[in-house]
C-alpha positions in Angstrom: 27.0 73.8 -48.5 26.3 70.8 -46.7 26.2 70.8 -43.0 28.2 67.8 -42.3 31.7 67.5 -42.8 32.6 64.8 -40.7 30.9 63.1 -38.3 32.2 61.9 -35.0 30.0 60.0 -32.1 30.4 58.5 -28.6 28.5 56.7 -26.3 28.8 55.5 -22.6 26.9 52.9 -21.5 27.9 49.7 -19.6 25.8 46.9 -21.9 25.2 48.6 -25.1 27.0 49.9 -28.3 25.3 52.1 -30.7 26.4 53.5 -34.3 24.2 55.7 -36.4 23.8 55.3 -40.3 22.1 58.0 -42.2 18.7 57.4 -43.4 20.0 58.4 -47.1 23.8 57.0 -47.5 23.4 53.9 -44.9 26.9 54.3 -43.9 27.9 54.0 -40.9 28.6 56.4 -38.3 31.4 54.9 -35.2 31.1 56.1 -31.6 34.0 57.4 -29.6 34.8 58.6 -26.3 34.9 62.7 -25.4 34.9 64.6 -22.5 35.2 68.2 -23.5 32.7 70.9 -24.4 32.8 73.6 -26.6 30.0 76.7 -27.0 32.1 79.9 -27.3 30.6 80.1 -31.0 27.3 77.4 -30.2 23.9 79.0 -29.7 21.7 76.5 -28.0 18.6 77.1 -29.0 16.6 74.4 -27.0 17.1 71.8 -24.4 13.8 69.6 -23.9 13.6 66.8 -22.0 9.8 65.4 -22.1 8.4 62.0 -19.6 5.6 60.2 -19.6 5.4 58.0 -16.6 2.9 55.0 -17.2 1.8 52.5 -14.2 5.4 53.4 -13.0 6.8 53.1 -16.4 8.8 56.1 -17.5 9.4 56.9 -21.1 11.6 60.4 -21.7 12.8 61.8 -24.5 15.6 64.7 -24.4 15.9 66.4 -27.3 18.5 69.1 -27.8 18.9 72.1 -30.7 22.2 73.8 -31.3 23.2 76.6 -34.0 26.9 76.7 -35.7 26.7 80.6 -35.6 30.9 80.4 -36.5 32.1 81.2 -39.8 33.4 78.1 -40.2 32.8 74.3 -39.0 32.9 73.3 -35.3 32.7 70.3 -33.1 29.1 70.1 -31.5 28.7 68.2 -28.2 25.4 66.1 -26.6 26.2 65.3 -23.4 23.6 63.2 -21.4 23.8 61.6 -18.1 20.9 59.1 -17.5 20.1 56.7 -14.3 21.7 53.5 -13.8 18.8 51.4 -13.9 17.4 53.0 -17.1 18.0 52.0 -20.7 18.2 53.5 -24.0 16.0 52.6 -26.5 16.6 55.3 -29.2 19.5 57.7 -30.9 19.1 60.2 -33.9 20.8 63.2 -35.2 19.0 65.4 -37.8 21.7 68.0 -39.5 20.4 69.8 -42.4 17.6 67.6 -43.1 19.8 64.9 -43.0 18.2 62.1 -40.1 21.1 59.5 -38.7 19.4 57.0 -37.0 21.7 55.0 -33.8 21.1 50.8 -33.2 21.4 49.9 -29.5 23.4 46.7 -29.7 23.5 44.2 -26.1 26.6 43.7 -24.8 28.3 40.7 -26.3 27.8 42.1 -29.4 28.5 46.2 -28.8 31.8 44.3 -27.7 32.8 42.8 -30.6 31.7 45.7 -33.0 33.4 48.0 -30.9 36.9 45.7 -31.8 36.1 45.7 -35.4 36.0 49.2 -35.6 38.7 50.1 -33.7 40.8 47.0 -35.8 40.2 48.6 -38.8 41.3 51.8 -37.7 38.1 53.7 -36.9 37.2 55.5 -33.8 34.8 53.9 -31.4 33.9 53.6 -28.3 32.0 51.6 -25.2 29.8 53.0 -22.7 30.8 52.5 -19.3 29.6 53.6 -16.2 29.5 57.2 -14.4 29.5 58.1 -10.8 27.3 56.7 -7.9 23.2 56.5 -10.1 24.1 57.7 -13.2 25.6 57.0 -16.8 27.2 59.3 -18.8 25.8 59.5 -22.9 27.7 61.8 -25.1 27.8 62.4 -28.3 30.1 64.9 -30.9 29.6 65.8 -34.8 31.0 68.2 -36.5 29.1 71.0 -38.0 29.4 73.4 -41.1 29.5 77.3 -40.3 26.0 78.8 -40.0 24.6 75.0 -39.9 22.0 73.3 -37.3 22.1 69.7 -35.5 19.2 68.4 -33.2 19.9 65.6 -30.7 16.9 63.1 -29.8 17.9 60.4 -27.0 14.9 58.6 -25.6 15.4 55.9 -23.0 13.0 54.3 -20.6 12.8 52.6 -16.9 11.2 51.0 -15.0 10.5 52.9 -11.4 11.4 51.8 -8.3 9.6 52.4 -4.7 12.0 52.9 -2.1 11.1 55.0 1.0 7.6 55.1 0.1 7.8 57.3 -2.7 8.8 56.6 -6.6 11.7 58.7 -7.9 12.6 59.7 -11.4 15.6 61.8 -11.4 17.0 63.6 -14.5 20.5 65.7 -14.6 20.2 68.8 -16.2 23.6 70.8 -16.9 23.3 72.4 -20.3 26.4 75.0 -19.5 25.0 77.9 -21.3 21.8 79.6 -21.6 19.4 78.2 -23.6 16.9 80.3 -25.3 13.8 77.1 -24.7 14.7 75.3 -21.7 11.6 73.0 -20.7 11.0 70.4 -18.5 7.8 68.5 -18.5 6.7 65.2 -17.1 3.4 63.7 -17.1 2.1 60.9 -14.5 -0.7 58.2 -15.3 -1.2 55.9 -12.3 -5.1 54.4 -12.5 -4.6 53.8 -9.2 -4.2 58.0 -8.5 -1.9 60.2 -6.8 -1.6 60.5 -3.1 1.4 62.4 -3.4 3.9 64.5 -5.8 6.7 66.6 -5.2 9.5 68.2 -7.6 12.5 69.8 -6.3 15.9 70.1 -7.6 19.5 70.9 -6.9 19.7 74.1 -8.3 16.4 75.6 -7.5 16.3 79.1 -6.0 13.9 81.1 -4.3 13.0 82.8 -7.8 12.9 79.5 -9.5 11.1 77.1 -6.8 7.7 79.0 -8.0 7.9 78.0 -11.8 8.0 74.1 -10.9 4.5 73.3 -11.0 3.9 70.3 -9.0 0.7 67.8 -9.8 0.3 65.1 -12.7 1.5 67.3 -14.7 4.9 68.9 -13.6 6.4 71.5 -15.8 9.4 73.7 -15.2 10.2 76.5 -18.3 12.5 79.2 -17.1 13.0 81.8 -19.2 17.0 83.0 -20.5 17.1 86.0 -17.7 15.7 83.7 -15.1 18.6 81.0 -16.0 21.5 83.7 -15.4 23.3 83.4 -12.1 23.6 87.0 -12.1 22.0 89.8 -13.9 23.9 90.5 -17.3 26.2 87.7 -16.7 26.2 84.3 -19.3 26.6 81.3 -16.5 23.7 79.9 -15.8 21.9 78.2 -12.7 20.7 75.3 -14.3 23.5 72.7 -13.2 22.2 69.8 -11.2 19.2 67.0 -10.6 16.1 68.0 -11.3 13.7 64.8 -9.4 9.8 64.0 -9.4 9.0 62.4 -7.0 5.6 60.5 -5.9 3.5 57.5 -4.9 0.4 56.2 -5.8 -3.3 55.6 -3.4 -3.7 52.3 -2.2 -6.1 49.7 -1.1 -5.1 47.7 1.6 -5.6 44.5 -0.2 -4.0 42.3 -2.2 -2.2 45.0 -4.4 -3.2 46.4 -7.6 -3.3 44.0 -11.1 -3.1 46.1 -14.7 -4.2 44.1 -17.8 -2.6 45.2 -20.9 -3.1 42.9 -24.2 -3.2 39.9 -22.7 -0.4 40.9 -20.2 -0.5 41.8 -16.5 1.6 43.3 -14.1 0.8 42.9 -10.4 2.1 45.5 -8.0 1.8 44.6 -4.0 3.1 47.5 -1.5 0.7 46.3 1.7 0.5 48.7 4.4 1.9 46.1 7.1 3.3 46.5 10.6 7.3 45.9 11.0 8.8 42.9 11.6 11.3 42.5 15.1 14.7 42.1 13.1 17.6 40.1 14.5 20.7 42.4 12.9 24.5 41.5 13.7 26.9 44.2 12.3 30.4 42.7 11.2 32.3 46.2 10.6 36.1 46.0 9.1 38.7 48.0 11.7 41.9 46.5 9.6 44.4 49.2 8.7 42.6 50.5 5.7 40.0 51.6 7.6 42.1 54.4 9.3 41.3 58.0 9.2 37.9 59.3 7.4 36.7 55.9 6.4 36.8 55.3 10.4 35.7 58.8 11.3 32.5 58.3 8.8 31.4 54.0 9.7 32.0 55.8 13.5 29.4 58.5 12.6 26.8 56.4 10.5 27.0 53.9 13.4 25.8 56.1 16.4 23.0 57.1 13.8 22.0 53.6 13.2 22.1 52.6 17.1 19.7 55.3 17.9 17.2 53.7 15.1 17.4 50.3 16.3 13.4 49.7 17.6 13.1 48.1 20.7 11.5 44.8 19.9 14.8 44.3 17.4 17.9 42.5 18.4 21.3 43.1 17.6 24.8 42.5 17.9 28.5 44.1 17.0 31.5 42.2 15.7 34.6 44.0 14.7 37.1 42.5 12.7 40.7 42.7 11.3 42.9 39.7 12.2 41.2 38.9 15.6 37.4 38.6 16.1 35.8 40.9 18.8 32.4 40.7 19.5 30.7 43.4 22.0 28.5 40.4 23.3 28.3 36.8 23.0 25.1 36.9 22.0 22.2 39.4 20.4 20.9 41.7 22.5 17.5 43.4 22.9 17.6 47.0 21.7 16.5 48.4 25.0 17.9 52.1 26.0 20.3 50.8 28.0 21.7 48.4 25.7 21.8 50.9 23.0 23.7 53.5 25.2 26.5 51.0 26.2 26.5 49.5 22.5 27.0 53.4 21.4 29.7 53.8 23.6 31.5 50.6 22.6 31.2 51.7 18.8 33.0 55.2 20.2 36.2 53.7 21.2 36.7 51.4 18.1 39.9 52.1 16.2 41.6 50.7 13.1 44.5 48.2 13.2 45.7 45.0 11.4 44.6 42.6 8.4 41.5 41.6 6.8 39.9 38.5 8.1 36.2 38.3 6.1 35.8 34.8 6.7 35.7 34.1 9.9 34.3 37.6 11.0 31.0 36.7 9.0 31.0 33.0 10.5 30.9 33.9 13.9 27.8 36.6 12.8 25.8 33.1 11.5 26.4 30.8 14.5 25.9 33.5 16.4 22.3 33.9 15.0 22.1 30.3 14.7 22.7 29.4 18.5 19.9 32.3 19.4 17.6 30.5 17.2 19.0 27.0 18.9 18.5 28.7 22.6 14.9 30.3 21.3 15.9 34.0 22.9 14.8 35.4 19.4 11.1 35.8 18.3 9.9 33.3 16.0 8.5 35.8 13.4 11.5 38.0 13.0 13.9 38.3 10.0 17.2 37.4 10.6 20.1 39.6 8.6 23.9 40.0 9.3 25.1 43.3 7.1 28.6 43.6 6.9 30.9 46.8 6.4 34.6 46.2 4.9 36.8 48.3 2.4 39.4 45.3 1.2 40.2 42.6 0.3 40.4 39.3 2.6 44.1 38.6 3.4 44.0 37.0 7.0 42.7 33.3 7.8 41.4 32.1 4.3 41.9 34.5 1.8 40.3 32.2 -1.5 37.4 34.7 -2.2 35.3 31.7 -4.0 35.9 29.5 -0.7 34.6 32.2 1.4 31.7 32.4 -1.0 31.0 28.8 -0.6 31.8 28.4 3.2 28.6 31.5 3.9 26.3 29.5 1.4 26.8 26.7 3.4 26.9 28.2 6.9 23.7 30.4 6.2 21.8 27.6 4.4 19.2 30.0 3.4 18.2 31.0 6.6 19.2 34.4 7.2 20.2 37.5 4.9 23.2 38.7 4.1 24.0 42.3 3.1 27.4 43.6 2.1 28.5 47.4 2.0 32.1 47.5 0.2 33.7 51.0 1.6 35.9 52.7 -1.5 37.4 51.9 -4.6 39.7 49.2 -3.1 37.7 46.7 -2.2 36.8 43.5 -4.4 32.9 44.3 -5.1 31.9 41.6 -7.2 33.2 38.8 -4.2 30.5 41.2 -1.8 28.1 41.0 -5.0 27.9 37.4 -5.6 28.1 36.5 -1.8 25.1 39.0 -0.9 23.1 37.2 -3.8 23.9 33.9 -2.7 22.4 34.4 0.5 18.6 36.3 0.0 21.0 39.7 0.3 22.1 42.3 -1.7 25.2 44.7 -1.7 26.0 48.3 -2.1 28.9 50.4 -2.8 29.9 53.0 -0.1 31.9 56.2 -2.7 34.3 57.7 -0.2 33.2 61.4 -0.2 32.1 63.5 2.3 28.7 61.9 2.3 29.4 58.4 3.3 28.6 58.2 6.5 24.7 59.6 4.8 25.1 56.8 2.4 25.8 54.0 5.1 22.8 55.3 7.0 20.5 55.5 3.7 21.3 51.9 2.6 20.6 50.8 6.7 17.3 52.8 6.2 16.0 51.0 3.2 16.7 47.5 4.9 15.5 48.4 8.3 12.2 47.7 8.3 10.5 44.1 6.6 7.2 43.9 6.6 7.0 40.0 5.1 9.6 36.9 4.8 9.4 34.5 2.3 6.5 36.0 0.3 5.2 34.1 -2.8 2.7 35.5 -5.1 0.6 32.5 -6.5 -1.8 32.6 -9.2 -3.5 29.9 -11.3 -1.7 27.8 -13.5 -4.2 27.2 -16.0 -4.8 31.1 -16.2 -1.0 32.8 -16.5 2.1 31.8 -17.9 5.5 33.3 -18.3 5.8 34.8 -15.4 8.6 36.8 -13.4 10.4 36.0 -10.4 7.0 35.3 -7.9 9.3 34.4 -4.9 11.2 37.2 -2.5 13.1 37.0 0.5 11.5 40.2 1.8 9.3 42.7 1.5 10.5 45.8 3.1 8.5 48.7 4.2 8.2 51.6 1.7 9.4 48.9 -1.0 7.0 47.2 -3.3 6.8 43.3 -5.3 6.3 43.6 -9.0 5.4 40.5 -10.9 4.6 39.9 -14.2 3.0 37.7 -16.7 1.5 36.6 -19.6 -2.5 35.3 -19.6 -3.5 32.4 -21.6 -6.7 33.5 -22.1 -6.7 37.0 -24.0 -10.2 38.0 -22.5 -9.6 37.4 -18.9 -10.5 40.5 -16.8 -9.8 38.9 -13.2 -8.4 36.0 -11.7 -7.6 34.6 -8.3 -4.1 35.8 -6.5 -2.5 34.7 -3.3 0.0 36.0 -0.9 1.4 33.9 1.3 4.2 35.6 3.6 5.7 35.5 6.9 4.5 38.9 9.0 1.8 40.1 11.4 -1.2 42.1 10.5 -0.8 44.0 14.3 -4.1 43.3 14.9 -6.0 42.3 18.0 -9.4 41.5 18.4 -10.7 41.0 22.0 -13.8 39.8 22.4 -15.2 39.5 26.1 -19.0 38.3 27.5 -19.7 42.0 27.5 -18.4 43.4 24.4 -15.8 43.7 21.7 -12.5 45.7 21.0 -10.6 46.3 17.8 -7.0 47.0 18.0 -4.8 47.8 15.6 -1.3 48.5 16.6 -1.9 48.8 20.0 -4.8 51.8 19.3 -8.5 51.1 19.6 -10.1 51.6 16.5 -14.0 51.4 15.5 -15.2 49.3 13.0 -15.7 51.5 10.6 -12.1 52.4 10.1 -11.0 49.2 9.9 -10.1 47.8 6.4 -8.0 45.1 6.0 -9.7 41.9 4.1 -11.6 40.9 7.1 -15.3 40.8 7.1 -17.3 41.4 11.1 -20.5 40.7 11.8 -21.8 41.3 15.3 -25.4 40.0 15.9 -26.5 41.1 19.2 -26.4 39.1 22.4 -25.9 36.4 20.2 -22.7 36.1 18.1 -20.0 37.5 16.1 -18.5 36.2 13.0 -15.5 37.1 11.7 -14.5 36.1 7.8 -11.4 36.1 6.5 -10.6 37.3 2.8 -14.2 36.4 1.6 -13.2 32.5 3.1 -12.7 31.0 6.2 -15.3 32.1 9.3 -14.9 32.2 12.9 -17.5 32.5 14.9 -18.2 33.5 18.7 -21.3 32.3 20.3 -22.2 34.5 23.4 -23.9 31.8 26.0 -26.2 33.3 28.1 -26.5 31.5 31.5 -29.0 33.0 34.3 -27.9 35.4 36.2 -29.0 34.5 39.3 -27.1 30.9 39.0 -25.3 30.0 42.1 -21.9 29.2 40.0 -22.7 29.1 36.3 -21.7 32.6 34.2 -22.2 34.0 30.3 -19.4 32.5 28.4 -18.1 32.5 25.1 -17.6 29.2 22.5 -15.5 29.5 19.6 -16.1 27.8 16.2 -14.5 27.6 12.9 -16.1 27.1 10.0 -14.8 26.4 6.3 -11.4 25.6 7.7 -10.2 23.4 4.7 -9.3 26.5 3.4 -7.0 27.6 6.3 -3.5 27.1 4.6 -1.1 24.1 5.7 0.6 26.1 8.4 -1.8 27.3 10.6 -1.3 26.2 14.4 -2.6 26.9 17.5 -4.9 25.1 19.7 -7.2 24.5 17.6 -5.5 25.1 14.1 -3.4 22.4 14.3 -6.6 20.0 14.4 -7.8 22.3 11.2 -6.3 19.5 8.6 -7.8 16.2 10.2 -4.7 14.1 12.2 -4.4 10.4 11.9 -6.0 8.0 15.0 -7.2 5.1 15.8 -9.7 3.6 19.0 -9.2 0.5 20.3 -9.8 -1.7 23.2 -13.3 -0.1 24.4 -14.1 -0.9 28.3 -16.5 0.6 30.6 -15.6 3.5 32.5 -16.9 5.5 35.8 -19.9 6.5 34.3 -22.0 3.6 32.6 -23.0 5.9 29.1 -19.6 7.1 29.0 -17.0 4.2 28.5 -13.4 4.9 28.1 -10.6 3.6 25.3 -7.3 3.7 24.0 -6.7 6.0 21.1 -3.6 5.5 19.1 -2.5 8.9 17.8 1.0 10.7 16.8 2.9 7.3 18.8 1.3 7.7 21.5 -0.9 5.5 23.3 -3.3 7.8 25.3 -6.7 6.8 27.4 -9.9 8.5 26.1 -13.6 9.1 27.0 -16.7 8.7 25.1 -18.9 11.8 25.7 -21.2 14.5 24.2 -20.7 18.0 23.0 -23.0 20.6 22.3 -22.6 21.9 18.7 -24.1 25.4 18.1 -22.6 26.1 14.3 -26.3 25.1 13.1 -28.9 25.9 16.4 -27.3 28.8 17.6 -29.9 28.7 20.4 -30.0 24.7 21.4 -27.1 23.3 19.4 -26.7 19.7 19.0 -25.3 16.7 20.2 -22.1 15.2 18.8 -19.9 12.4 19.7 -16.8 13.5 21.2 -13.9 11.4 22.9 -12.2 13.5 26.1 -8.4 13.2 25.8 -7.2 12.1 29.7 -4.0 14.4 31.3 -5.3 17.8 29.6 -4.9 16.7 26.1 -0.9 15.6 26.6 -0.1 13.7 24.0 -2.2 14.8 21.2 -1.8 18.4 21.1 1.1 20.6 20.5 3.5 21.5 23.3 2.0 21.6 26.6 -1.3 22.8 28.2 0.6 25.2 29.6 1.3 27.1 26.6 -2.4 27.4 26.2 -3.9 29.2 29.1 -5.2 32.2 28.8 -5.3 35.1 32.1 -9.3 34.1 32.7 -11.9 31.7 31.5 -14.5 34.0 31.0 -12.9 37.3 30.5 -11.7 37.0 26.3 -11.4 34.7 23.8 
């Protein structure tokens, strides 16, 4: 007897079609869409699902064995639920011996296959999403009495850092007990673990101690331990089932992998925060009443009290009127937060939806702070907005909206967009959130909402870098990946890829530039020198970023950064028993061509050579000293031949170099004003 009378498959995925053609006939085999499960006469004999996680890179295969122990033929189902961000790379069905292999098809196509089939009067079906993270696979055949089937799905994705930690999640909900239940999942990271974890839904206290939890995590209840109760058939395995981990790291440039004349470079720095300038723009129109208000309320207080204190931030509620708690951002200070919680307490829901001009006032807003320079210069400027409709007050043209934010924002600020329920227009929060260095997230109305608004506010909270681009040389890599982000946010990590020209490179140069702060502070006095990093003194030995000290003693220090540019601090020893004269320190730069074309400061902005010219030379007070007028930056400014000791190369006599003395300390030719220069005391740091 054969073991297939009729064959009947589905699939649910949102960009792909599949159909399955036996490895004998060829014929094709349609896909359809099922929902229901029947095992009163199914024996599963086995449920594996089996990863491999490579450099982040996660390969699983979930293979399923069921028995027709009926008399006669019955409908079999596979029923799979895999992440969102994965995608499936292979099908099959093997019933009695017989292999029926499935073709992933992209979406234009799946589209137009699924039509034909259902034109010509067969059953098919699309994929489409299910729930929040996950999609929904599934899969019927029907099977002779007394006949087997085995399921093999394999799909693969790429992992994601959020929070610090990598996550593989896989949903487990077999409904019966399975005689082999197995999970396994193996982790190869050359840079090493520095931390795993495995947990899941449905773990008890009898179950927690069969997860074993290093590279290799394995979990392999046995049929009595999957019961729910002793003699009973339900069974406890229903639920996620999640690895989680994250890899050691040197704080460097990141880590590069070179694979067959590929490479993939992953940078997750170890980086002090950002200040953040935030405006929230929260919807209180009429839709908003009850829960929806109850929850934005809730997650609100939450994010107030997470708000650090060298952020700003601002509230603007919206419906038909604009009301903003301030006119401008504030600094997060105690007392700010506490009056901005109490503001968010009596908020209440009431008229129509007016997106437009809600998110307007949020960028001029920002824009006059920047204008009035009350915000710090290195701080990353985001407005993240909270609404659950669509716009129907003021100008209601989604695609005009659209284009009136590009044009407001310009670039210069984020924008992120949280759309609250199954009302409101996503893809108009979508595209707008792209347009504008943001992204967007949907909020599910559930009991968990207010936990998803603080999750999403968690992951955005904290940058690290603006504007980072990842550089490497152009006669050495090609074809790469997108090597330009907005942000880097802490607990997040940059992946770019590429392809190398030369198939037997090992190693090549890569730079970072970003926007950010390293949080470290080096004072160095006539009598010693202290290392700070975030505020703590540190010794030298525990410091690591790519910065190279050298301390000779009683004589200099030289600092070198990332195997480049030097500084160095001469220590200038005056006697002691000098009426007026004391120690004090010069500083000197060496290498500084390869300072990059934004460095400032009092001396940086000198780094790059500036344009002058000296004209009209006449004598001045002292006879070897004559005085002149140097044309420089529009200016015409008076100037003074002199001499300047050079220690660079005689660190105990130095040498003489021509020098002209800029009259009115420097006005004119420096940056700013002097002002903006002086430090608490002369001799005291540098």
């Amino acid at each position: 007897m054969s073991g297939l009378l009729g064959v009947r498959l589905l699939l649910l995925w949102g960009c792909a079609c599949l159909w399955l053609s036996s490895s004998a006939s060829g014929k094709p085999i349609f896909i359809f869409l099922h929902f229901l499960l029947s095992l009163s006469q199914v024996e599963v004999h086995s449920v594996t699902v089996d990863c491999t996680v490579t450099s982040r890179f996660a390969h699983t295969v979930m293979t399923s064995k069921a028995f027709n122990k009926a008399n006669s033929s019955q409908e079999i189902f596979f029923e799979v639920e895999l992440p969102k961000t994965a995608f499936i790379t292979n099908f099959s069905m093997e019933i009695e011996g017989q292999v029926y292999v499935g073709e992933v098809k992209e979406k234009e196509k799946a589209k137009k296959q699924y039509e034909k089939a259902v034109s010509s009067g067969q059953t098919a079906g699309l994929v489409k999403a299910s729930g929040r993270k996950m999609e929904k696979f599934s899969v019927s055949v029907n099977i002779a009495a007394e006949s087997n089937v085995t399921f093999v799905l394999t799909y693969e994705e790429l992992l994601q850092r959020k929070l610090g930690r990598y996550e593989l999640l896989t949903r487990v909900k077999p409904k019966t007990l399975v005689q082999d239940f197995q999970i396994v999942t193996n982790i190869y990271e050359p840079q090493g673990i520095s931390y795993v974890d495995a947990h899941a839904t449905f773990l008890s206290n009898e179950l927690l101690p069969l997860v074993e939890k290093t590279a290799h995590i394995s979990f392999s209840p046995t049929m009595e331990q999957q019961r729910k109760c002793p003699g009973c058939d339900g069974t406890l395995i229903d639920g996620d089932f999640i690895v989680s981990y994250d890899v050691k790291r040197e704080k460097n440039l990141g880590d590069i992998q070179i694979v067959n004349g590929y490479f993939v470079h992953f940078f997750a720095p170890e980086l002090p925060k950002l200040p953040k300038n935030v405006v929230f723009v929260i919807d209180i129109s009429g839709s908003m009443s009850g829960r929806k208000m109850e929850q934005t309320r809730e997650a609100m207080l939450a994010i107030l009290q997470q708000v650090h204190e060298d952020d700003h931030f601002a509230i603007i509620l919206f419906d038909s009127v604009i009301e903003t708690w301030k006119d401008s951002l504030t600094k997060a200070t105690k007392e700010n937060i506490t009056e901005a919680m109490d503001y968010i307490r009596r908020m209440s829901s009431r008229g129509t939806t007016n997106i437009n001009d809600a998110v307007l006032t949020a960028v001029n807003m920002l824009v006059k702070d920047r204008q009035m320079e009350r915000l710090p210069d290195r701080s990353a400027d985001m407005i993240i907005l909270l609404t659950d409709g669509m716009p129907n007050e003021g100008e209601s043209n989604t695609g005009k909206i659209q284009e009136n934010m590009r044009t407001a924002i310009g670039g210069n600020m984020s924008l992120y967009c949280l759309g609250f329920g199954n009302d409101v227009d996503y893809s108009f929060l979508d595209v707008m959130s792209k347009q504008n260095k943001g992204l967007a997230r949907r909020i599910f109305e559930a009991s968990d909402a207010a936990a998803q608004l603080q999750g999403f506010y968690d992951e955005v909270a904290s940058p690290l870098l603006l504007e980072v681009d990842m550089h490497y040389p152009d006669n050495a890599v090609d074809s790469l990946t997108t090597s330009h982000f907005s942000y880097l946010f802490n607990g997040t990590e940059i992946v770019v890829a590429g392809h190398l020209m030369d198939n037997d490179l090992d190693n090549f140069l890569v730079e970072v530039v970003g926007q950010g702060t390293l949080g470290v502070r080096l004072e160095v006095s006539t009598e010693d020198i202290s290392l700070f990093q975030d505020a703590l003194m540190i010794d030298f030995y525990s410091f690591s970023y790519s910065v190279d000290l050298l301390v000779t003693k009683d004589r200099s220090l030289t600092v070198t950064l990332r195997d480049s540019v030097k500084f160095v601090i001469l220590l200038h020893k005056v006697w002691k028993k000098h009426p007026y004269h004391r120690d004090y320190l010069g500083f000197y730069t060496l290498d500084s061509h390869l300072l990059s074309p934004g460095v400032h400061g009092l001396l940086g902005q000198f780094y790059h050579g500036i344009n002058y010219e000296v004209a009209h030379l006449h004598p001045g007070k002292v006879p070897e000293k004559p005085d002149a007028t140097m044309y420089v930056k529009g200016q015409e400014l008076n100037v003074t031949r002199g001499w300047q000791r050079d220690f660079r190369n005689d660190v105990k006599n130095g040498e003489n170099v021509p020098c002209w003395f800029i009259h009115n300390n420097g006005t004119g030719l420096i940056d700013g004003h002097v002002r903006d220069y002086i430090v608490s005391g002369l001799f005291k740091s540098v």
